[in-house]
TIVO-2410 file (N, C-alpha, C; in nm, 3 decimals):
# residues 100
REC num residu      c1      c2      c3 atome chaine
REC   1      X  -3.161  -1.369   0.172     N      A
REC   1      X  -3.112  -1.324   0.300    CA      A
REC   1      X  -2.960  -1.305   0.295     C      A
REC   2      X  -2.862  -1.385   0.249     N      A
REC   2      X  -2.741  -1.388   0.228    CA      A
REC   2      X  -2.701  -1.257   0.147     C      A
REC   3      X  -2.776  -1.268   0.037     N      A
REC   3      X  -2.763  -1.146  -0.049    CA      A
REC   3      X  -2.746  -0.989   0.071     C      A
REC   4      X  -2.901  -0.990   0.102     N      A
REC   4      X  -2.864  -0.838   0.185    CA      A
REC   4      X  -2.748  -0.852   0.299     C      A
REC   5      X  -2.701  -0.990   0.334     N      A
REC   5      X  -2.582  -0.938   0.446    CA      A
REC   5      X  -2.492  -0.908   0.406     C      A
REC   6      X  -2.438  -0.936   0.253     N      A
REC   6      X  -2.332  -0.885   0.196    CA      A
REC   6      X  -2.368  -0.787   0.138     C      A
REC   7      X  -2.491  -0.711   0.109     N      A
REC   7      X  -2.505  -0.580   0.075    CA      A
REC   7      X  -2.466  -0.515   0.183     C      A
REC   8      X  -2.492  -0.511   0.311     N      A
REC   8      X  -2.503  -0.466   0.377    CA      A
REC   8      X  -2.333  -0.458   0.479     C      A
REC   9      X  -2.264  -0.558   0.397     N      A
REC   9      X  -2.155  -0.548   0.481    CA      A
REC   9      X  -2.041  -0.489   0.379     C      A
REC  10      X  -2.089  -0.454   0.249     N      A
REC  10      X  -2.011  -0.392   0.116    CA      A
REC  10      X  -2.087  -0.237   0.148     C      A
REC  11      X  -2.157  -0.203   0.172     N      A
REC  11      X  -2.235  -0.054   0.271    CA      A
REC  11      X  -2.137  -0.013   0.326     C      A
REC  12      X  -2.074  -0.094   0.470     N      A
REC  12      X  -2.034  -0.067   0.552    CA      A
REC  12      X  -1.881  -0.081   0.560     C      A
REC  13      X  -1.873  -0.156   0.480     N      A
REC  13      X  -1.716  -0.121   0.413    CA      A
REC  13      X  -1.693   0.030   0.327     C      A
REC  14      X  -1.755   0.025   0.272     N      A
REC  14      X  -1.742   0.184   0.194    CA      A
REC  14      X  -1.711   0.254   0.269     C      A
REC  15      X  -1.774   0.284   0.377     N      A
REC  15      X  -1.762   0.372   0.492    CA      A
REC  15      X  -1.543   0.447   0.486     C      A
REC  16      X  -1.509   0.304   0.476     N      A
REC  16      X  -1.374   0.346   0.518    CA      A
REC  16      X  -1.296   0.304   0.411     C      A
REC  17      X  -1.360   0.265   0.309     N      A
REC  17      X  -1.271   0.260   0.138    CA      A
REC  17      X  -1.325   0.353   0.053     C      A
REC  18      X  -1.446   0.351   0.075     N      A
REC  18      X  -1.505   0.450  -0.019    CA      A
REC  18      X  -1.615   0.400  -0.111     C      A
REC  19      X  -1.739   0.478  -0.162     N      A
REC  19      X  -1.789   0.451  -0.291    CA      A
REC  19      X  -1.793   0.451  -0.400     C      A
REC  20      X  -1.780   0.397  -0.511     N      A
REC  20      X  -1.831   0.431  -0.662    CA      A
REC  20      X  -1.893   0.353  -0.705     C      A
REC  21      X  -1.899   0.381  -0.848     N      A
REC  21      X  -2.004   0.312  -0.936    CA      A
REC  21      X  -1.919   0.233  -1.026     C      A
REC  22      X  -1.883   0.251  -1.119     N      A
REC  22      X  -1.858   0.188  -1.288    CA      A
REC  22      X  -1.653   0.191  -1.288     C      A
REC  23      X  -1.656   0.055  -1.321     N      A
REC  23      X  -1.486   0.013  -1.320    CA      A
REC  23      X  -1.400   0.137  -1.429     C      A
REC  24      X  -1.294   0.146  -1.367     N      A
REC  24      X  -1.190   0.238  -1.462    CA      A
REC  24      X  -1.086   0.151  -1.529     C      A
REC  25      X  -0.973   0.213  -1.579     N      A
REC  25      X  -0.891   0.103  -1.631    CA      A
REC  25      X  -0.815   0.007  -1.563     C      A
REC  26      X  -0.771  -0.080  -1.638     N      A
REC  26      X  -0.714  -0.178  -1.578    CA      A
REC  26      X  -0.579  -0.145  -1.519     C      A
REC  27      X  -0.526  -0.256  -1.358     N      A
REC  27      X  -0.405  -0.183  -1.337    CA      A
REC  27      X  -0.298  -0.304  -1.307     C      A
REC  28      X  -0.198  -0.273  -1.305     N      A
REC  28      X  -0.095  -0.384  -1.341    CA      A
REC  28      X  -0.034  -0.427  -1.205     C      A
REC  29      X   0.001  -0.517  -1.174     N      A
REC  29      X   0.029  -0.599  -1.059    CA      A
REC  29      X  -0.113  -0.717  -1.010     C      A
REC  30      X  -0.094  -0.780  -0.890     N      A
REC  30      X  -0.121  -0.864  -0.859    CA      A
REC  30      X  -0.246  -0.835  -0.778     C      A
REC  31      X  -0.365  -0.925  -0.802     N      A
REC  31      X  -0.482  -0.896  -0.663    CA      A
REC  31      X  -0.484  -1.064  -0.633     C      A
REC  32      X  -0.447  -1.037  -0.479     N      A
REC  32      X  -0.413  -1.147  -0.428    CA      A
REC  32      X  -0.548  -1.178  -0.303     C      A
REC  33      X  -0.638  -1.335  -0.317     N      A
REC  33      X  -0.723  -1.367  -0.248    CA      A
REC  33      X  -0.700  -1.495  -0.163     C      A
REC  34      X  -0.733  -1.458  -0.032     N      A
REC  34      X  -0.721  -1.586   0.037    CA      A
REC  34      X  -0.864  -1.633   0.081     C      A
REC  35      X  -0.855  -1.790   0.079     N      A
REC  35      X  -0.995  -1.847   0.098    CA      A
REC  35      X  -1.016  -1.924   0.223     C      A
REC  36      X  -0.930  -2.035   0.212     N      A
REC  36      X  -0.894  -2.152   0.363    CA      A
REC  36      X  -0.801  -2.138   0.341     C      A
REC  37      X  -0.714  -2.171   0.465     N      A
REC  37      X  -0.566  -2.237   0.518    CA      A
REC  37      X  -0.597  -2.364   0.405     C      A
REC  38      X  -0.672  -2.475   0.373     N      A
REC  38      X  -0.695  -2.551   0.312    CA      A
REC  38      X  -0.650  -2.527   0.158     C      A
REC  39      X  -0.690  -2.428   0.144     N      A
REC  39      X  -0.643  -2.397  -0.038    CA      A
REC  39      X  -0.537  -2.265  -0.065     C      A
REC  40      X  -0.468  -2.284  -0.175     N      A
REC  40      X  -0.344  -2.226  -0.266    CA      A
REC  40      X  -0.414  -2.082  -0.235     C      A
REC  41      X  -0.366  -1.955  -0.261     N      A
REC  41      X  -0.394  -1.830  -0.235    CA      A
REC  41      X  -0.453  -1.843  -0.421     C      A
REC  42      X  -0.559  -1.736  -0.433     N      A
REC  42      X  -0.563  -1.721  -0.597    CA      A
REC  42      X  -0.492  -1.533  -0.583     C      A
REC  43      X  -0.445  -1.611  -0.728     N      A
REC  43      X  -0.350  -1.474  -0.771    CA      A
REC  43      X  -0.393  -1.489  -0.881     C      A
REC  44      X  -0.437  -1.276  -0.904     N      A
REC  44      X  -0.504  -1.291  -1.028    CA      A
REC  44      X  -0.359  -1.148  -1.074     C      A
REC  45      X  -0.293  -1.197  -1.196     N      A
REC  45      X  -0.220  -1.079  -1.232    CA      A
REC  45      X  -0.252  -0.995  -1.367     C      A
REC  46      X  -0.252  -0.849  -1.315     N      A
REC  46      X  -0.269  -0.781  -1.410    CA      A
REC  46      X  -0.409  -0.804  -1.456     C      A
REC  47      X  -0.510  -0.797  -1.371     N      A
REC  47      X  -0.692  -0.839  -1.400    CA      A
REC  47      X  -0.733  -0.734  -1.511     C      A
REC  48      X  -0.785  -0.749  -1.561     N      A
REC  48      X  -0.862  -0.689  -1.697    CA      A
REC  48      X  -1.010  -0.706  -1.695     C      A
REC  49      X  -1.086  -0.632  -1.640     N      A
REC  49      X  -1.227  -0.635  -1.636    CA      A
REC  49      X  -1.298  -0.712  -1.529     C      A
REC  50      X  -1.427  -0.761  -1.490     N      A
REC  50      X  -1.455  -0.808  -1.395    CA      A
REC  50      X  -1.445  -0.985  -1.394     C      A
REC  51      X  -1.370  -0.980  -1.257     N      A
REC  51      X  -1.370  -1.117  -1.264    CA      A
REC  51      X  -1.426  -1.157  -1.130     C      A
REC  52      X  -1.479  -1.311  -1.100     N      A
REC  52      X  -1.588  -1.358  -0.989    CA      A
REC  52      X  -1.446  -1.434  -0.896     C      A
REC  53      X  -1.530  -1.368  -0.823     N      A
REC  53      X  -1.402  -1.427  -0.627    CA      A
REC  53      X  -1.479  -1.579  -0.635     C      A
REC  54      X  -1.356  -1.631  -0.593     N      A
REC  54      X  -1.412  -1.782  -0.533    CA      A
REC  54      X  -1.482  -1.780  -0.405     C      A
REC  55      X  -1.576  -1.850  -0.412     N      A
REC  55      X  -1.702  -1.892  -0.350    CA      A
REC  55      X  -1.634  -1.850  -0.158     C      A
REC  56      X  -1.520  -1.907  -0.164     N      A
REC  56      X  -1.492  -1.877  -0.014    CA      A
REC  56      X  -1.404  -1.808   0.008     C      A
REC  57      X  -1.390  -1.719  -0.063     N      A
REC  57      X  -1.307  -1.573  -0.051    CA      A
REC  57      X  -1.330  -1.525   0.084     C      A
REC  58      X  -1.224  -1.470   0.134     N      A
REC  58      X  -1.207  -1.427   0.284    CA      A
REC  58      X  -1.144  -1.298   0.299     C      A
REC  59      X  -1.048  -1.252   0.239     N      A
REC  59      X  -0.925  -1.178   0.243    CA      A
REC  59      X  -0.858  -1.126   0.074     C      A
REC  60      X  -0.904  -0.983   0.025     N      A
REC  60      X  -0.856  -0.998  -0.126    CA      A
REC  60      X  -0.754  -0.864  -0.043     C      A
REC  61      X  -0.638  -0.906  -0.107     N      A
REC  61      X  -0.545  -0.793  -0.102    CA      A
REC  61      X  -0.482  -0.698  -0.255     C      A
REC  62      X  -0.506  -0.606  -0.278     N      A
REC  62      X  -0.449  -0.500  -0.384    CA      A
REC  62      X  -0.305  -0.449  -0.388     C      A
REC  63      X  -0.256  -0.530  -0.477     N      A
REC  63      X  -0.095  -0.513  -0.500    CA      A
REC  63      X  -0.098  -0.465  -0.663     C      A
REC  64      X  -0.181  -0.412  -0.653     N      A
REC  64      X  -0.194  -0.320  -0.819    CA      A
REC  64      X  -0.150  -0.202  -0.831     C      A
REC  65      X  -0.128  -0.109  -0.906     N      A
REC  65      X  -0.067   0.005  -0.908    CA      A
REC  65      X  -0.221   0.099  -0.903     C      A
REC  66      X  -0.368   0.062  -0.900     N      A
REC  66      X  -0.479   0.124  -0.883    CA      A
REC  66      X  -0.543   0.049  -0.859     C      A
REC  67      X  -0.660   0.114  -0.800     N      A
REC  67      X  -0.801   0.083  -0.716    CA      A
REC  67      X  -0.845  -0.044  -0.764     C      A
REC  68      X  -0.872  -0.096  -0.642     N      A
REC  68      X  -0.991  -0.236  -0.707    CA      A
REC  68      X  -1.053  -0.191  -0.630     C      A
REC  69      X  -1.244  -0.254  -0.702     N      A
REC  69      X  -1.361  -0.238  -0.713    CA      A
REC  69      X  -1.447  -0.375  -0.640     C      A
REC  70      X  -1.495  -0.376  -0.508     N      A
REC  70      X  -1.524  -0.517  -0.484    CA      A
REC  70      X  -1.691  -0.516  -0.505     C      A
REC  71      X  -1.757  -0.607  -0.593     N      A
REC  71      X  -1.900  -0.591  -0.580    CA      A
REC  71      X  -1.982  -0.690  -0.542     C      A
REC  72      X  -2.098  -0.725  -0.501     N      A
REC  72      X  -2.203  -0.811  -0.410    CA      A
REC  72      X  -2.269  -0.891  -0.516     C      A
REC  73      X  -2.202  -0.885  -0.619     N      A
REC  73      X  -2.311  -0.989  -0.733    CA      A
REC  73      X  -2.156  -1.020  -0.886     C      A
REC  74      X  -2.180  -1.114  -0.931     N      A
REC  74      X  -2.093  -1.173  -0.984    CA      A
REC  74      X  -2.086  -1.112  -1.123     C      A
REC  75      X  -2.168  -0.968  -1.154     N      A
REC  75      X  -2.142  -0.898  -1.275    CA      A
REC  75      X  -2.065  -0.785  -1.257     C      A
REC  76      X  -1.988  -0.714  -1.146     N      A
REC  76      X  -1.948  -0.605  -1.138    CA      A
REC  76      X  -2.052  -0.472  -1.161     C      A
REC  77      X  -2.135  -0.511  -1.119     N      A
REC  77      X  -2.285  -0.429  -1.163    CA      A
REC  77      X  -2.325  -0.343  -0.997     C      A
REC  78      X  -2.368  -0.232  -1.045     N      A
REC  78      X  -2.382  -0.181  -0.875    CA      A
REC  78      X  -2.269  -0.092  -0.796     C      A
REC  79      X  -2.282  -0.064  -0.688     N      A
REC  79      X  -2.236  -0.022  -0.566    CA      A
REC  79      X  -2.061  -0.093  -0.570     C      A
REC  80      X  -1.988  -0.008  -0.527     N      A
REC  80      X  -1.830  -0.109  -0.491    CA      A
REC  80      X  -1.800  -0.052  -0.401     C      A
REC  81      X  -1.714  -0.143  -0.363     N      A
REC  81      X  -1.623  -0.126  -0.209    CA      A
REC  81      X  -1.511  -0.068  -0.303     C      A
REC  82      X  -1.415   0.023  -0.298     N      A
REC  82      X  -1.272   0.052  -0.347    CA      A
REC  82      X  -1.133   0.000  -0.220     C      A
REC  83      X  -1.099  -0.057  -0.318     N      A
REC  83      X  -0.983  -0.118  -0.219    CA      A
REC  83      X  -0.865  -0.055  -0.317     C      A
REC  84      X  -0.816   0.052  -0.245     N      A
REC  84      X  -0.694   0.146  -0.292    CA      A
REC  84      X  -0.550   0.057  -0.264     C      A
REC  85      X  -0.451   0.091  -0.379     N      A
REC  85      X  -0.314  -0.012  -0.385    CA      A
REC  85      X  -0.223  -0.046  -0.258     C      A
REC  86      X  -0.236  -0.146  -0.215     N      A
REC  86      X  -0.142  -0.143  -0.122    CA      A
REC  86      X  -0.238  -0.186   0.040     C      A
REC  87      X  -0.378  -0.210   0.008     N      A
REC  87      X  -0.441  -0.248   0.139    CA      A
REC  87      X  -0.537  -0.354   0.093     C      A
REC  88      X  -0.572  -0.401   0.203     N      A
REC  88      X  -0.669  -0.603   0.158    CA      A
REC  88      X  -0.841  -0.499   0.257     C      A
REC  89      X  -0.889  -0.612   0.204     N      A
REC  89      X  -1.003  -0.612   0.300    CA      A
REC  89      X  -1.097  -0.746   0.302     C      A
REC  90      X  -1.118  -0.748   0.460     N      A
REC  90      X  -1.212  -0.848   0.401    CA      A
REC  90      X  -1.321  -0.912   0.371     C      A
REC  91      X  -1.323  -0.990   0.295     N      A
REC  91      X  -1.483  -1.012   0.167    CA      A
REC  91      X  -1.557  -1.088   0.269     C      A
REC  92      X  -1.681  -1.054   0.278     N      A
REC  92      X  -1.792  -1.091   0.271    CA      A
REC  92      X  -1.851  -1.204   0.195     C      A
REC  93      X  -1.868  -1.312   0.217     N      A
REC  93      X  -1.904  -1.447   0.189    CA      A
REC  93      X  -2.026  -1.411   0.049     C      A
REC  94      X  -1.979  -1.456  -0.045     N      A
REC  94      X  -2.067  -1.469  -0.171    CA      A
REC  94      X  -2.048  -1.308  -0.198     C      A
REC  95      X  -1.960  -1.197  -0.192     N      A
REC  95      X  -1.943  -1.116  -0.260    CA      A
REC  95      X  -1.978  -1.095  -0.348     C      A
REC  96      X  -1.886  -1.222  -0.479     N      A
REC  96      X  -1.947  -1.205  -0.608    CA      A
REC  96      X  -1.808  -1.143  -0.699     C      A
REC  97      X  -1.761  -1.032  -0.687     N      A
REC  97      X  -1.678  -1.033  -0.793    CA      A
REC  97      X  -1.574  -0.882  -0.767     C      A
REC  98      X  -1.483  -0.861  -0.849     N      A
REC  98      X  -1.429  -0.739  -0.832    CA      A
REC  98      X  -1.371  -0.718  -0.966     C      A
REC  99      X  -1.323  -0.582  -0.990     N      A
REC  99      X  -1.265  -0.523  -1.077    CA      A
REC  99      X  -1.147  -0.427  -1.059     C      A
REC 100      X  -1.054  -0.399  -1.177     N      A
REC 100      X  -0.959  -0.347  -1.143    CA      A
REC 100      X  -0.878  -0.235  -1.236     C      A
***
């Protein structure tokens, strides 16, 4: 059940980021995720291939010089949300992972 609400809310995100399929190259700067007020922001710099959002990801923002790829399962496999440089969006509980 969890699964299809985050399919279904990575659907409906596309709407206004966009769709694709399969990760492009890697891009340089920072993808920055917030989880709780409770915990440190994760900063991932300069990401290289797919990596898995923490469990209570809330908020990933794109400070990369290109597109990140947000996907609903923890292989980068499937459907993505594109989050273009310079805008956040936010994740859907058990997302799973993004690329960049």
């Amino acid at each position: 059940m969890r699964t299809r609400a985050v399919l279904v809310a990575l659907v409906a995100a596309s709407a206004v980021f966009g769709l694709t399929g399969s990760a492009q190259a890697a891009a340089s700067g920072d993808v920055v995720v917030f989880s709780t007020e409770l915990q440190p922001l994760d900063v991932y710099r300069d990401p290289v291939g797919c990596r898995q959002l923490p469990v209570a990801a809330h908020v990933l923002n794109n400070q990369t010089d290109g597109p990140v790829r947000i996907y609903g399962n923890p292989f980068c496999l499937g459907p993505s949300v594109v989050v273009q440089p310079g805008y956040g969006v936010h994740v859907p509980g058990g997302a799973g992972s993004f690329s960049a």
